[in-house]
Short mmCIF file of the C-alpha atoms (twelve columns), coordinates in Angstrom:
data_MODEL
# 
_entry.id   MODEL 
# 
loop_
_atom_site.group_PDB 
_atom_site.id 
_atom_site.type_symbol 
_atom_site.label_atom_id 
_atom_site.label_alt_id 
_atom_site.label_comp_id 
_atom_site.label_asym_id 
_atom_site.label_seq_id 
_atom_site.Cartn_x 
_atom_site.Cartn_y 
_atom_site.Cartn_z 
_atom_site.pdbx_PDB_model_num 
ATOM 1   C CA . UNK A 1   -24.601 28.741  9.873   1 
ATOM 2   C CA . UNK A 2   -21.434 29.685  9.983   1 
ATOM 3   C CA . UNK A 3   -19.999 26.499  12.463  1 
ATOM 4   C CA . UNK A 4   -21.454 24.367  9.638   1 
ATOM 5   C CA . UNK A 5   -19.791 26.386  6.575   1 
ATOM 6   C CA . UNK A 6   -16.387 25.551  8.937   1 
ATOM 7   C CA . UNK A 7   -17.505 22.518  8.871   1 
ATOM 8   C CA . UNK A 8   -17.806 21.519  5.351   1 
ATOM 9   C CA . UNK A 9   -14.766 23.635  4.636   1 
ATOM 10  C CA . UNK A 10  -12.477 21.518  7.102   1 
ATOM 11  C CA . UNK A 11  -14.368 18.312  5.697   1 
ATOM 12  C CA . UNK A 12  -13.268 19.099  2.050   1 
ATOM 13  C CA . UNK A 13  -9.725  20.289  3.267   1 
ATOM 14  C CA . UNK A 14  -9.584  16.622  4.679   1 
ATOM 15  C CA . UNK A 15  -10.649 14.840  1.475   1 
ATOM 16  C CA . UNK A 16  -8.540  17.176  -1.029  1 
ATOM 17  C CA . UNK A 17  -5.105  15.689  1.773   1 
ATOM 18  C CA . UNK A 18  -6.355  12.335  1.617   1 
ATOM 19  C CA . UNK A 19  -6.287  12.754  -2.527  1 
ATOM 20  C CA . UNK A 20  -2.745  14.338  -2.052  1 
ATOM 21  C CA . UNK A 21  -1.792  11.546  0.266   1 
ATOM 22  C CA . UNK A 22  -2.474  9.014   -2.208  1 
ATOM 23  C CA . UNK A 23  -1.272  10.524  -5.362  1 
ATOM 24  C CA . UNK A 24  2.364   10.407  -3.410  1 
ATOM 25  C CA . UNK A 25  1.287   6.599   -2.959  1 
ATOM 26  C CA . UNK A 26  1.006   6.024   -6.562  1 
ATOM 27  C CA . UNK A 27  2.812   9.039   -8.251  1 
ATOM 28  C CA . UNK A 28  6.085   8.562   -10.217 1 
ATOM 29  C CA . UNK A 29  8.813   10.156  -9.265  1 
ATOM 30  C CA . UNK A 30  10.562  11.765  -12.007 1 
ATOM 31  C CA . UNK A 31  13.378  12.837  -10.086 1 
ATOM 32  C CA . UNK A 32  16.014  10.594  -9.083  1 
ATOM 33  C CA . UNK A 33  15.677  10.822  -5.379  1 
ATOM 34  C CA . UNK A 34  18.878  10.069  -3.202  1 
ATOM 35  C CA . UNK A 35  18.904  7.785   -0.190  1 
ATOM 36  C CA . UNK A 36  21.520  9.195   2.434   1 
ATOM 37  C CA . UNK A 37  22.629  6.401   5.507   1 
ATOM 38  C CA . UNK A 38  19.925  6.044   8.012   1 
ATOM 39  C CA . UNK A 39  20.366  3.778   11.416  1 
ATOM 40  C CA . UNK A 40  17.225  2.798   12.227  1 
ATOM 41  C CA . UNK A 41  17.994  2.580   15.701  1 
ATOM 42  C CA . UNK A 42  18.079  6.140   15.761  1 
ATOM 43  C CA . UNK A 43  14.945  6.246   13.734  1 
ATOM 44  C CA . UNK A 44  12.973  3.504   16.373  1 
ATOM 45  C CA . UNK A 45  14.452  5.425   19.044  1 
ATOM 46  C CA . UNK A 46  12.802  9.083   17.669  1 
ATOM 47  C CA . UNK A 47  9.295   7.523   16.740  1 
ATOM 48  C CA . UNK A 48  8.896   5.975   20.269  1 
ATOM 49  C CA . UNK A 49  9.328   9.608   21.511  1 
ATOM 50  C CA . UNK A 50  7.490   11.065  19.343  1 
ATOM 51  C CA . UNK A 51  4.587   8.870   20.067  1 
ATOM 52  C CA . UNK A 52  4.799   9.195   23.977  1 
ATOM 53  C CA . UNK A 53  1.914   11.390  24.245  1 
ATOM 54  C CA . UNK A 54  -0.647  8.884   22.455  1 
ATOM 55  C CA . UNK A 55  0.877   5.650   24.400  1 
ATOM 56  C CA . UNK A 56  1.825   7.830   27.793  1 
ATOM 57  C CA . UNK A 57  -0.667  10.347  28.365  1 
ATOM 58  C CA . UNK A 58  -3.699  9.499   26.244  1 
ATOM 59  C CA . UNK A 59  -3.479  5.828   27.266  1 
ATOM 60  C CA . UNK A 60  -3.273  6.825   31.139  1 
ATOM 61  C CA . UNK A 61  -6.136  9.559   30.944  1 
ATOM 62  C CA . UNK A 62  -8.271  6.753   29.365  1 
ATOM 63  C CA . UNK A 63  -7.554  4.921   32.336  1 
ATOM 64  C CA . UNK A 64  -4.932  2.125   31.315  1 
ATOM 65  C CA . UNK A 65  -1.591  1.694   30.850  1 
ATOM 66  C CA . UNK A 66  0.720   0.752   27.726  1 
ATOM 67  C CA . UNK A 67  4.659   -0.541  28.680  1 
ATOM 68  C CA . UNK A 68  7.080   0.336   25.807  1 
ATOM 69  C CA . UNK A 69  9.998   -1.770  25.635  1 
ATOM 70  C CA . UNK A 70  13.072  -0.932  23.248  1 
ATOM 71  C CA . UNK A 71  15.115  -4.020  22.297  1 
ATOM 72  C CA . UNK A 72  17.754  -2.404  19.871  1 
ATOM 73  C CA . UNK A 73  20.508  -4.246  19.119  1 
ATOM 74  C CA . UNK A 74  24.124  -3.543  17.162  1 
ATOM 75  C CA . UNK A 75  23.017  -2.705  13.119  1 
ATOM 76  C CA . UNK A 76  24.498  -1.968  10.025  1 
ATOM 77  C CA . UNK A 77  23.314  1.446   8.221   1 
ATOM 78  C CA . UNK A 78  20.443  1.278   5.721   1 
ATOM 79  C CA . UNK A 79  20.021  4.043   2.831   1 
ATOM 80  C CA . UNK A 80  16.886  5.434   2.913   1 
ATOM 81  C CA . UNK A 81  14.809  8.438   3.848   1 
ATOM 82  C CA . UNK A 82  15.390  8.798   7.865   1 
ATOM 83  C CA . UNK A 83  11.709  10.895  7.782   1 
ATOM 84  C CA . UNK A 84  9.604   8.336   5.678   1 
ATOM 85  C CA . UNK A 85  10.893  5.432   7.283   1 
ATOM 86  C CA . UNK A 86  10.321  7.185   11.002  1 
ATOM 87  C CA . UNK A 87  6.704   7.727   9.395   1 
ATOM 88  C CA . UNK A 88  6.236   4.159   8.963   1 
ATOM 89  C CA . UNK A 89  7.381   3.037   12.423  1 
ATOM 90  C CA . UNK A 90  5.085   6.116   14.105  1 
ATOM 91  C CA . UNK A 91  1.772   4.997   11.993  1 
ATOM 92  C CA . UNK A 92  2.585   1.245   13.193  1 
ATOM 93  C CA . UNK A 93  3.216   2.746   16.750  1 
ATOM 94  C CA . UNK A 94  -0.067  4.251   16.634  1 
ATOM 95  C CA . UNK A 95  -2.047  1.580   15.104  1 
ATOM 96  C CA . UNK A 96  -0.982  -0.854  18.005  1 
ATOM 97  C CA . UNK A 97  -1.840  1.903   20.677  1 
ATOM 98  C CA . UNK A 98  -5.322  1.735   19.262  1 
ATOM 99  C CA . UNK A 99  -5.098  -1.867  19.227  1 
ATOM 100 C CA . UNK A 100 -4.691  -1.696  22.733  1 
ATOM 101 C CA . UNK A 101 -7.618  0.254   24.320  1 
ATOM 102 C CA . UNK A 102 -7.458  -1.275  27.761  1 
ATOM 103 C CA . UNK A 103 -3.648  -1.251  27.702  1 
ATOM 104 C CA . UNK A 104 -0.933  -3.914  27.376  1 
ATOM 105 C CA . UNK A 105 2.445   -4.171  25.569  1 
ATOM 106 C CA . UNK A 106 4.158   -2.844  22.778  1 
ATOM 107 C CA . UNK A 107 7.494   -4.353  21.672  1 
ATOM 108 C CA . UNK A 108 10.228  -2.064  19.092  1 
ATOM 109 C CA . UNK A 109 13.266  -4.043  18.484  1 
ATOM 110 C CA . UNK A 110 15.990  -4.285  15.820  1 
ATOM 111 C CA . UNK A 111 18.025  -6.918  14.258  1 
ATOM 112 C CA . UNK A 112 20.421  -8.374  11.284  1 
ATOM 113 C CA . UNK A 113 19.448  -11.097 8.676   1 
ATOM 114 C CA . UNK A 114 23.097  -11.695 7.284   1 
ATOM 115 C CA . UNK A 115 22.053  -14.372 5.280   1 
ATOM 116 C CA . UNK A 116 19.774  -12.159 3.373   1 
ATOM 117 C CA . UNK A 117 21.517  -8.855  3.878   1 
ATOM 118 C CA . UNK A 118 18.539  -7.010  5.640   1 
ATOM 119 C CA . UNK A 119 17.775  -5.068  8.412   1 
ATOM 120 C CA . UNK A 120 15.059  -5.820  10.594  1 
ATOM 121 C CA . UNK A 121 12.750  -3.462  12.743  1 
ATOM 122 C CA . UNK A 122 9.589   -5.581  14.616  1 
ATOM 123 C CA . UNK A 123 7.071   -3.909  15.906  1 
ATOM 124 C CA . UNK A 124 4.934   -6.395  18.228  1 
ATOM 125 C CA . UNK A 125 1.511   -5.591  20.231  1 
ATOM 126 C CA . UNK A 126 -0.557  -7.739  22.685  1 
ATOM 127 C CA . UNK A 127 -3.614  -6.341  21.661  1 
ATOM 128 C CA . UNK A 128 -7.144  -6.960  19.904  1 
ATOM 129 C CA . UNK A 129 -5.223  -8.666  16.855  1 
ATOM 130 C CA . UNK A 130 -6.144  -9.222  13.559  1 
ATOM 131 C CA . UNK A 131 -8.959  -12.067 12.152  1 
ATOM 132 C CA . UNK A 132 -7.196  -13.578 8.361   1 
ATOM 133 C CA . UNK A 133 -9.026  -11.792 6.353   1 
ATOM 134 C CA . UNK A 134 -9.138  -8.220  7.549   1 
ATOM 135 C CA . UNK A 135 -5.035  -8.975  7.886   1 
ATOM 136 C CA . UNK A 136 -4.835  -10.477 4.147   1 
ATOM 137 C CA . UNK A 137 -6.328  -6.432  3.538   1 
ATOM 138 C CA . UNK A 138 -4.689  -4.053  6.123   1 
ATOM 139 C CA . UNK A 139 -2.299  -2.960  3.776   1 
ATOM 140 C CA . UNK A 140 -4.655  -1.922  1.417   1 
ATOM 141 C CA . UNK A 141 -5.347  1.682   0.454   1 
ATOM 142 C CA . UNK A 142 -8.841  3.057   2.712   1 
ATOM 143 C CA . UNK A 143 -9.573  -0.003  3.776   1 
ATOM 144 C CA . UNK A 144 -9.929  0.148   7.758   1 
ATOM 145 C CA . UNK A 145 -11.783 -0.981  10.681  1 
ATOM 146 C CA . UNK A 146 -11.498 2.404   12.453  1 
ATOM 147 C CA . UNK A 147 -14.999 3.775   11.217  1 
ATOM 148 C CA . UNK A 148 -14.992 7.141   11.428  1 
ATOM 149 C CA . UNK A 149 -11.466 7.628   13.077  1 
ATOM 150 C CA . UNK A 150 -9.746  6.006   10.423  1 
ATOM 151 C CA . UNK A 151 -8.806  6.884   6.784   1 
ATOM 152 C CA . UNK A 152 -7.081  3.434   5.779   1 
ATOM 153 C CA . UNK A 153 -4.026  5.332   4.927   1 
ATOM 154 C CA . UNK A 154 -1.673  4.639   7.634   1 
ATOM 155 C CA . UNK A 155 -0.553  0.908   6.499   1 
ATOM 156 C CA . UNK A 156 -0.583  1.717   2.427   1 
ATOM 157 C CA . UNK A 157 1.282   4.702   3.077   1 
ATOM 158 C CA . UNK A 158 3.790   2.671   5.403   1 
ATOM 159 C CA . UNK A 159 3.703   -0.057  2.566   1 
ATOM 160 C CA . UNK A 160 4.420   2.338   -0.288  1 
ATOM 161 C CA . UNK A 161 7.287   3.594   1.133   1 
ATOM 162 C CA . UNK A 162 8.931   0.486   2.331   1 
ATOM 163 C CA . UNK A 163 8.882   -0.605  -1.594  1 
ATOM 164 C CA . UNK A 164 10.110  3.043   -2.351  1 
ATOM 165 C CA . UNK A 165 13.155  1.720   0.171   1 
ATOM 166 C CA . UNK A 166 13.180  -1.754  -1.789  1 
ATOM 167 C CA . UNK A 167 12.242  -3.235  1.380   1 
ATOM 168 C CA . UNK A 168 9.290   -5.291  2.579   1 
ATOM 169 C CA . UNK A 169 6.642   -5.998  5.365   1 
ATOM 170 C CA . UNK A 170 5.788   -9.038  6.752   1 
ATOM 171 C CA . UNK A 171 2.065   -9.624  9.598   1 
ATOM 172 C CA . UNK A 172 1.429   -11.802 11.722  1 
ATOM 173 C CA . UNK A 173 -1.709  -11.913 13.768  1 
ATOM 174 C CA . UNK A 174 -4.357  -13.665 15.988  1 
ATOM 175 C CA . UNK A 175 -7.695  -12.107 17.641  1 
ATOM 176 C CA . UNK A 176 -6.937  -11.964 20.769  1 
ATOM 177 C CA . UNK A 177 -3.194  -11.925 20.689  1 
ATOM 178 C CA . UNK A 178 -1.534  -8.871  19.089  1 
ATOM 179 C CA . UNK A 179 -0.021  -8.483  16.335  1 
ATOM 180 C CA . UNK A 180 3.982   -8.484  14.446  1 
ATOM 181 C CA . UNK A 181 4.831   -6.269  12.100  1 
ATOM 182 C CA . UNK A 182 8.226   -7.282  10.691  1 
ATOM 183 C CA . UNK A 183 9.975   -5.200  8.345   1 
ATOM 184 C CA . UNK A 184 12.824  -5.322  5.973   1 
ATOM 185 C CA . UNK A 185 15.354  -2.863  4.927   1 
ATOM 186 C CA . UNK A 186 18.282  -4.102  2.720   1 
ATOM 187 C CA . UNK A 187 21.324  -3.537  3.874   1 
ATOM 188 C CA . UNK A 188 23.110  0.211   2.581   1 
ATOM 189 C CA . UNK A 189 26.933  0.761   1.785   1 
ATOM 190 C CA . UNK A 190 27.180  4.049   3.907   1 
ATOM 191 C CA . UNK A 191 27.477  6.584   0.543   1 
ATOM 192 C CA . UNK A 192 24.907  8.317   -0.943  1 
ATOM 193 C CA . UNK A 193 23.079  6.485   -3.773  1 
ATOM 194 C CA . UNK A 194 19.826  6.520   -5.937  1 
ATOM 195 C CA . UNK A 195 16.706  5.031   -4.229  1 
ATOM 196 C CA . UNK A 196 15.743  2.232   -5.771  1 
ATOM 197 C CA . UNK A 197 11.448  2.098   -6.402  1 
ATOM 198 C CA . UNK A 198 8.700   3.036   -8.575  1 
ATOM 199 C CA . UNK A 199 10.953  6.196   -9.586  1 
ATOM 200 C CA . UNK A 200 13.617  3.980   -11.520 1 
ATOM 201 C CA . UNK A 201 11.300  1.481   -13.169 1 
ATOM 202 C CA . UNK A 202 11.676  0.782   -16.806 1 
ATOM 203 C CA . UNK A 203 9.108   2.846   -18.822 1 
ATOM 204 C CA . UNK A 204 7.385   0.551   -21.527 1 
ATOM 205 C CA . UNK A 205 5.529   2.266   -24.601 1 
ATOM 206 C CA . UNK A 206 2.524   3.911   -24.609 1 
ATOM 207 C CA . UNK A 207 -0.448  1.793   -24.354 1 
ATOM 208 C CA . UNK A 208 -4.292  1.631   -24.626 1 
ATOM 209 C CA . UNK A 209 -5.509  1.153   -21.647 1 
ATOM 210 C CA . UNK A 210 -9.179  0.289   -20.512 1 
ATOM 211 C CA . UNK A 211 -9.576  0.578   -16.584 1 
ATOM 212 C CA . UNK A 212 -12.547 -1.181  -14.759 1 
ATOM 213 C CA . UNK A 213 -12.995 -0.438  -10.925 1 
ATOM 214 C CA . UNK A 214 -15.865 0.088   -9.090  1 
ATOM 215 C CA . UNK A 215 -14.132 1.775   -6.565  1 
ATOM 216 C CA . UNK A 216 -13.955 5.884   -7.533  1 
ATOM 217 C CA . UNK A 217 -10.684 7.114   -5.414  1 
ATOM 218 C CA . UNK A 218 -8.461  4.335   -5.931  1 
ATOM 219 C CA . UNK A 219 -9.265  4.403   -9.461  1 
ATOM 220 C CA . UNK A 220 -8.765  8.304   -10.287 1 
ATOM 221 C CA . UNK A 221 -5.439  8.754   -8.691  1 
ATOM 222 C CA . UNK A 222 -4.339  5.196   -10.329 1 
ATOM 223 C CA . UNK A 223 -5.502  6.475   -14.047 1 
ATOM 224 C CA . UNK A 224 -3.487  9.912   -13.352 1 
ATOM 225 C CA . UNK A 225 -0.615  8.579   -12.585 1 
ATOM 226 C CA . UNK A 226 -0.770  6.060   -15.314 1 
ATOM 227 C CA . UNK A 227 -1.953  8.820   -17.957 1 
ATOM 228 C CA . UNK A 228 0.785   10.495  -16.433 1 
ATOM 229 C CA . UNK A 229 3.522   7.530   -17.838 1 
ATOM 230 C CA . UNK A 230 2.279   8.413   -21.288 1 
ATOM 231 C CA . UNK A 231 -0.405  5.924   -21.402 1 
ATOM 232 C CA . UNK A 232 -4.311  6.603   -22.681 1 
ATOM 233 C CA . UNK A 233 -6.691  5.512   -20.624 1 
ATOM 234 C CA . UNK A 234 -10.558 5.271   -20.617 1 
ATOM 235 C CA . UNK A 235 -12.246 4.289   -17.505 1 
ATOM 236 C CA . UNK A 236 -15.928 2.438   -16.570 1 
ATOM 237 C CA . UNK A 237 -17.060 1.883   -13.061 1 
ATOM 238 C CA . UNK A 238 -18.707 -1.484  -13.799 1 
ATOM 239 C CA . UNK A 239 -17.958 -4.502  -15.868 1 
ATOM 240 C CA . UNK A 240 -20.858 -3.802  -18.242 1 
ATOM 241 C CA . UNK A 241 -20.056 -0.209  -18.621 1 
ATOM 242 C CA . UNK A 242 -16.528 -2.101  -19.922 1 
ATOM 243 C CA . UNK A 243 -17.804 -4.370  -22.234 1 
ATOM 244 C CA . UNK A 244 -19.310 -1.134  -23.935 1 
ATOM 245 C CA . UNK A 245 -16.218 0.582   -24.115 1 
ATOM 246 C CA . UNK A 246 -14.452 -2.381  -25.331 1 
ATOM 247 C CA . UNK A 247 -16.599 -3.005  -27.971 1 
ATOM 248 C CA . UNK A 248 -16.872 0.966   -28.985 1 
ATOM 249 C CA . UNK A 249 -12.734 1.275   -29.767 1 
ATOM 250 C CA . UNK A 250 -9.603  -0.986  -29.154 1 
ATOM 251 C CA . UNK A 251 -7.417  -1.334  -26.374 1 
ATOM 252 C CA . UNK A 252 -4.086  -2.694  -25.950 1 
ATOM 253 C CA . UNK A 253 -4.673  -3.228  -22.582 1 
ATOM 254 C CA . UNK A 254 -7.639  -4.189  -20.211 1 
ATOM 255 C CA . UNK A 255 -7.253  -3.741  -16.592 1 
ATOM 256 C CA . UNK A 256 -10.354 -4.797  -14.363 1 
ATOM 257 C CA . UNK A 257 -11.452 -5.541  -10.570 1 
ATOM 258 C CA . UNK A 258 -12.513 -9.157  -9.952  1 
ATOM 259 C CA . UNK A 259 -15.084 -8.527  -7.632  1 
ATOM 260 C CA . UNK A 260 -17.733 -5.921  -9.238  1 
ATOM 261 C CA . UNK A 261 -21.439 -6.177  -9.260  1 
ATOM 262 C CA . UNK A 262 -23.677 -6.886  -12.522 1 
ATOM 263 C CA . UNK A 263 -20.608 -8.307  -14.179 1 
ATOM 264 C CA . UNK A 264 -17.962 -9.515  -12.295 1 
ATOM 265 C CA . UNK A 265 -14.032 -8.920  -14.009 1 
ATOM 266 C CA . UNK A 266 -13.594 -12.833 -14.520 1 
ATOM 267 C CA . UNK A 267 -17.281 -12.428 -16.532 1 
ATOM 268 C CA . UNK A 268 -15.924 -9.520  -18.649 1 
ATOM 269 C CA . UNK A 269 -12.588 -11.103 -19.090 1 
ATOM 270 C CA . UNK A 270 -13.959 -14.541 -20.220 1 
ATOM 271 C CA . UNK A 271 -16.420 -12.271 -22.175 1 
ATOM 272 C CA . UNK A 272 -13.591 -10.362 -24.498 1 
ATOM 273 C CA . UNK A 273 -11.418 -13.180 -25.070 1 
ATOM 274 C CA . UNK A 274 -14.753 -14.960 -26.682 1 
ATOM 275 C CA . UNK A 275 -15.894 -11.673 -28.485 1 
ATOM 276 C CA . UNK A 276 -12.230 -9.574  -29.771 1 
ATOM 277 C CA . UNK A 277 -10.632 -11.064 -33.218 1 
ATOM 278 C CA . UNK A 278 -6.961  -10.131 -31.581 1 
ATOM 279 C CA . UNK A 279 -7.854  -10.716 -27.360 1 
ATOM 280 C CA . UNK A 280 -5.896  -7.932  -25.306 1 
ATOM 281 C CA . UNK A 281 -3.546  -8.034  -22.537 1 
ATOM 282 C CA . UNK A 282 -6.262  -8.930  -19.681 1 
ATOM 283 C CA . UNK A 283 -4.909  -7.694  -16.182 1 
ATOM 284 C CA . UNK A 284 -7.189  -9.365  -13.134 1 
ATOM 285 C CA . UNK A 285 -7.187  -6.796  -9.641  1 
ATOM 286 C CA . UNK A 286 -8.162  -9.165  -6.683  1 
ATOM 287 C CA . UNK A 287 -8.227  -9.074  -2.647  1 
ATOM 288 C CA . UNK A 288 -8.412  -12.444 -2.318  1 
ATOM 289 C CA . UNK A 289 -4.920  -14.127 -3.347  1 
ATOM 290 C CA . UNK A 290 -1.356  -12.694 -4.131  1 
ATOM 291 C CA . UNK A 291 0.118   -12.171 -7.065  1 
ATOM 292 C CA . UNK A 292 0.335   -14.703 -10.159 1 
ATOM 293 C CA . UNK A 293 2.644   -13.899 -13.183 1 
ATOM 294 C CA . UNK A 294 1.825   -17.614 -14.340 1 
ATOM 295 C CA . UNK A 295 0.953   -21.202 -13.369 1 
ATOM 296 C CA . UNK A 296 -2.818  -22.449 -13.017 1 
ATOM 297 C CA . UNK A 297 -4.012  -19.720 -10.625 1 
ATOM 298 C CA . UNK A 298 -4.892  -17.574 -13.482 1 
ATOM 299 C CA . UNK A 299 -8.437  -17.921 -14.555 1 
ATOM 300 C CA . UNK A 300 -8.632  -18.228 -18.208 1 
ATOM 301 C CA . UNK A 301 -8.057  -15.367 -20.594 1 
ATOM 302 C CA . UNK A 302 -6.434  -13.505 -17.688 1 
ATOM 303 C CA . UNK A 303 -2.789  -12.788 -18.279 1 
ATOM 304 C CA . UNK A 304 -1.333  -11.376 -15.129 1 
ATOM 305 C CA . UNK A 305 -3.112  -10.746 -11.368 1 
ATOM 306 C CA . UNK A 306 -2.112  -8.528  -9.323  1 
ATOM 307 C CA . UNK A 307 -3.004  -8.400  -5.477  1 
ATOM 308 C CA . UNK A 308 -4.089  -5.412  -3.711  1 
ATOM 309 C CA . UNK A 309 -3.409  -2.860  -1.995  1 
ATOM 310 C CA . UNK A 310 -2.723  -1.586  -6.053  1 
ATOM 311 C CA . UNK A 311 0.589   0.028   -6.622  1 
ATOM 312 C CA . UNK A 312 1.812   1.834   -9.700  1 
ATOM 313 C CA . UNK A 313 4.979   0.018   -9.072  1 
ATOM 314 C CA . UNK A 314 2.798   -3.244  -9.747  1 
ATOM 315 C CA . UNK A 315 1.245   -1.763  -12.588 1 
ATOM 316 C CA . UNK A 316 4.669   -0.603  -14.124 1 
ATOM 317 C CA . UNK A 317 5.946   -4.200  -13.553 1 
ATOM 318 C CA . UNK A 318 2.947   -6.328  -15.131 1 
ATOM 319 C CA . UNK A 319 2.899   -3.701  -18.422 1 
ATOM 320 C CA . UNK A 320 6.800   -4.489  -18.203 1 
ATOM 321 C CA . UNK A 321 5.894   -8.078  -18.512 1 
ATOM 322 C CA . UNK A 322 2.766   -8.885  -20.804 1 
ATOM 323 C CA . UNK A 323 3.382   -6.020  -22.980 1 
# 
């Protein structure tokens, strides 16, 4: 009895960090938070040796073999935080180790873009690789293909603070072939300045908001952090459940999932802009395309789409621009 009262303990110990994990995903920083000089080819050089014993010693006692190879090359300083940024090349470090179960080769190298002023750190694998669709989705938050062994924290996390850092993350893929991470870093004067990210976004005024996602995490820690920016929000879990809100009180604001069964979000949204005398800002959540301020991609009565994985930093910038 009491192995299995450890065990639940540990299991909600686990859930209550994931919850922390992602509320420092989403959460606004309401501290200005300063970037010091980082050289990420002391920050590559520290998350390859921090990872040795999961590509040395776990690889070999599982019987195969994983060569590291280090190509880092002459680079100016970046600003940044030197621990978040080694966090993102470790979780990529370990997510092509497990890409690699039978062994092969893992590639960390460095480089300059002058003509766009960034830094560049590549992480490349020749392992299982990715198919389109589960790499269109990698980045988003608890989605995996770990089962069990995996939270689907690793690449959000890595993604939320490479925006924190105003820098970006590009994947390529192939089953079969491995896998490139490529990321960006902008180029840092050497002195000590404000980071630039979800912390010093423009507040707009408080809103109305109506939130529709079927998905329970990912929609609690994105409604605190909004309630959080001043903003009142109701929730509902399907897109009927919304429509009955909707029609209950007003809302300045209506944020819904596409993909939700019973009523999908481009049902609901076609449904309120035939039903409300003044139609509300309409805000369209989707997996399946990236992000459309305007043009025909929009289905109709939708003002703004955003692609997942969610951010509050996308949230902060649609409000910013349909409100």
């Amino acid at each position: 009895m009491r192995r299995y009262l450890g065990l639940i303990c540990k299991s909600g110990e686990d859930a209550s960090q994931l919850v922390r994990r992602m509320r420092e995903f989403y959460r606004q920083r309401n501290h200005v938070e300063v970037f010091k000089p980082v050289n990420l080819n002391d920050v590559a050089t520290m998350a390859v040796s921090l990872t040795e014993p999961k590509w040395r010693t776990q690889a070999r006692a599982d019987g195969s073999k994983i060569e590291v190879e280090t190509r880092l090359t002459e680079i100016p300083l970046v600003r940044g935080n030197e621990a978040e940024l080694r966090d993102v090349l470790i979780n990529l470090i370990f997510n092509a180790v497990d890409a690699m179960p039978h062994g092969g080769r893992l590639m960390i190298g460095t480089g300059v873009d002058d003509t766009h002023g960034t830094v560049l750190v590549e992480v490349r694998d020749t392992g299982s690789g990715m198919a389109e669709d589960v790499r269109r989705r990698c980045l988003e938050p608890f989605f995996t293909t770990k089962g069990e062994r995996g939270t689907g924290l690793g690449l959000a996390m890595a993604y939320g603070i490479l925006q924190r850092h105003g820098g970006s993350i590009e994947i390529e893929s192939e089953l079969g072939k491995g896998t490139t991470f490529q990321l960006r870093l902008p180029v840092g004067s050497g002195e000590d300045a404000p980071g630039s990210g979800p912390g010093a976004s423009a507040a707009t005024r408080p809103l109305r908001i109506l939130f529709v996602e079927d998905e329970p995490v990912p929609l609690e820690v994105v409604v605190d952090c909004l309630r959080g920016d001043g903003h009142a929000v109701e929730t509902a879990t399907n897109g009927r459940e919304g429509l009955q809100k909707f029609q209950a009180g007003w809302f300045d604001v209506v944020v819904t999932d596409w993909a939700m069964p019973e009523m999908s979000g481009l049902e609901l949204a076609s449904t309120i802009t035939r039903l409300a005398p003044r139609k509300p800002v309409i805000i369209m959540l989707t997996g399946f395309g990236g992000e459309t301020e305007t043009g025909t991609n929009r289905p109709p009565g939708v003002d703004f789409v955003i692609d997942k994985p969610v951010t509050l930093e996308k949230f902060r910038k649609a409000l910013s621009i349909v409100t």
